[in-house]
C-alpha positions in Angstrom: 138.3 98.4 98.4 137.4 95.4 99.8 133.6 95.1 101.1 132.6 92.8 103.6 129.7 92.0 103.2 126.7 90.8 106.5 123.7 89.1 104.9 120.6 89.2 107.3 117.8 87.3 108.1 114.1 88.5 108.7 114.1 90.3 112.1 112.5 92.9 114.8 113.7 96.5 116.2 111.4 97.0 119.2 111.0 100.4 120.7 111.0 100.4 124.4 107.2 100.8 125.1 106.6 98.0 122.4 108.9 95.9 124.1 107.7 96.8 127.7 104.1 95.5 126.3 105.4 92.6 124.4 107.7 91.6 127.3 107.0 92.8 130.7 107.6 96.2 132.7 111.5 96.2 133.3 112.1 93.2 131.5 115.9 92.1 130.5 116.7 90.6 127.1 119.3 88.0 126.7 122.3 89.3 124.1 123.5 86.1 122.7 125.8 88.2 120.1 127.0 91.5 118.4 125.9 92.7 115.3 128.6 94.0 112.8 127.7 97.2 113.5 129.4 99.1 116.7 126.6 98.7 119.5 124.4 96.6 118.0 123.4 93.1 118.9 121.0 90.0 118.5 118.6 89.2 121.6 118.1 85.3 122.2 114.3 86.1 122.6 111.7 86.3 119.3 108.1 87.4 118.9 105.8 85.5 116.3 104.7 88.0 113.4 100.7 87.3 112.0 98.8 89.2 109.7 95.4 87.7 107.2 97.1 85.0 105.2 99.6 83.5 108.1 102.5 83.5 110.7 106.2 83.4 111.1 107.5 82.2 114.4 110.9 82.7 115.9 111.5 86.3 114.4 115.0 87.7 116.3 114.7 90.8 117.9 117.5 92.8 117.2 118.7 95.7 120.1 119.2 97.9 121.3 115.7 99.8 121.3 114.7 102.7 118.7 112.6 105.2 118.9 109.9 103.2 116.4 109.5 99.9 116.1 110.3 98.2 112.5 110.1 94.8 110.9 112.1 94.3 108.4 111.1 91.1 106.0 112.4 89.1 103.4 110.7 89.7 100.2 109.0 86.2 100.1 107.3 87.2 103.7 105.4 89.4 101.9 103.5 86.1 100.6 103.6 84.4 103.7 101.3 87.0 105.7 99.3 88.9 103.1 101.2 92.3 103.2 103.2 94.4 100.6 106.2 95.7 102.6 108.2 98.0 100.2 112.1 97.8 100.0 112.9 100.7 101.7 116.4 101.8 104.0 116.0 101.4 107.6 114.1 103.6 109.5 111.7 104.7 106.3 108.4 103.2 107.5 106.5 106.1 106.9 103.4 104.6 104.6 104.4 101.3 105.4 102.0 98.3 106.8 102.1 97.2 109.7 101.4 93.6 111.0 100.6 91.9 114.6 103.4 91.0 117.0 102.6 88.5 119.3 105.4 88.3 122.8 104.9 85.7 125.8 103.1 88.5 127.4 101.0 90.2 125.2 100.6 91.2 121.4 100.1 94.6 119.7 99.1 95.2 115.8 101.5 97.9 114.3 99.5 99.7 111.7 102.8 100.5 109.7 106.5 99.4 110.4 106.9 96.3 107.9 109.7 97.2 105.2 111.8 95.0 102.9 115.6 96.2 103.9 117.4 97.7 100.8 120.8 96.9 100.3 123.5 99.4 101.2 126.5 99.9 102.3 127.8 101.0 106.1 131.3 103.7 105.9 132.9 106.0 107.8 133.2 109.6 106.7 137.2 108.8 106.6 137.0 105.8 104.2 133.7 107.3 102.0 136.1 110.3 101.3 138.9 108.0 100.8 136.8 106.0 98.1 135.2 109.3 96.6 131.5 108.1 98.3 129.2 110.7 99.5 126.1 109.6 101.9 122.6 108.6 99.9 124.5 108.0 96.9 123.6 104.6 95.0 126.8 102.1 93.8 127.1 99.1 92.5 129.1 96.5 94.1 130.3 92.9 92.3 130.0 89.9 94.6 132.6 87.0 94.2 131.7 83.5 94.3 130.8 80.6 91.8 127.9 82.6 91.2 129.3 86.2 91.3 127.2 88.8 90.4 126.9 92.7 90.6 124.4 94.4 93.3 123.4 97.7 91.5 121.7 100.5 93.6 123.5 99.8 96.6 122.8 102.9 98.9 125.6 104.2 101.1 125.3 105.4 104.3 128.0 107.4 105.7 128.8 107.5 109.6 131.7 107.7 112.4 129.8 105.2 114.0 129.8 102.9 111.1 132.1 99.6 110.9 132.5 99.2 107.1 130.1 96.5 105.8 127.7 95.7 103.0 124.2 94.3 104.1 122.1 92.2 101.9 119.0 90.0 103.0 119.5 85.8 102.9 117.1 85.9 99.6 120.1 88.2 97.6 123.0 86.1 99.2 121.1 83.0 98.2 120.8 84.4 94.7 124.7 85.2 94.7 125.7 82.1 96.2 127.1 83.6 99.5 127.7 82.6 102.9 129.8 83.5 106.2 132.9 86.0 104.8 131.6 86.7 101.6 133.1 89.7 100.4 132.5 92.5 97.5 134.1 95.9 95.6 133.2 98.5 94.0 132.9 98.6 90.4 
């Protein structure tokens, strides 16, 4: 089975109140594209992130809004702002630091939200059961390229609302070599 694969930068999932404070009461974000997966999308406006040792500007906000807000980092962040995000799946923040977010209107310090995203892969129930997969379970997947490797504890999540797709941040595609259409299997 061919994977394709979405490599992602650092980025923001705001919950509505969090926005609301960040942004204005009844303020409208600008989409400026879709996401790979079904309803999801990439705003036009960022928020600044800031914790002891420093800041990162221009950090995409990523829609539409969750229940909890979540940063997800790049492992090198880490460094940048004096925090120890784990690598965790999305939406496991429990435990997790936090770190200030600063909008045009206001700022608010999280005091947990900040993860490193770990790799997984996104599949419908049809296609997992097609390919023998069953949700949570971990898979390795071989990247092709001039510098090919093999991503091992890939974690699949299985979902009808899923579009199938494997997402790695820009530090593991830089390792790997990959761009725009890069593509994986199963081993």
């Amino acid at each position: 089975m061919r994977l394709p694969i979405w490599i992602s930068n650092r980025h923001i999932h705001l919950s509505q109140i969090d926005a609301e404070k960040l942004f204005g009461k009844n303020y409208q974000f600008t989409v400026i594209k879709d996401l790979s997966q079904p309803g999801q999308y990439v705003y036009q406006e960022t928020v600044f992130l800031k914790w002891s040792k420093g800041q990162i500007d221009g950090v995409r906000i990523l829609g539409p809004c969750r229940k909890q807000t979540q940063v997800e980092l790049l492992l090198a962040d880490n460094f940048k702002l004096g925090i120890q995000a784990p690598i965790r799946l999305s939406g496991d923040i429990q435990g997790t630091p936090g770190c200030e977010i600063i909008g045009p209107v206001w700022s608010i310090i999280l005091d947990h939200g900040c993860i490193v995203a770990k790799r997984h892969l996104h599949i419908t129930v049809a296609q997992a059961q097609d390919a023998g997969l069953v949700d949570g379970q971990k898979i390795k997947v071989k990247v092709h390229g001039e510098r090919w490797l093999i991503f091992e504890n890939v974690v699949v999540r299985v979902g009808d609302n899923y579009a199938l797709d494997m997402h790695i941040d820009f530090e593991e595609a830089n390792a790997a070599g990959l761009g725009a259409g890069a593509w994986g299997e199963i081993v």
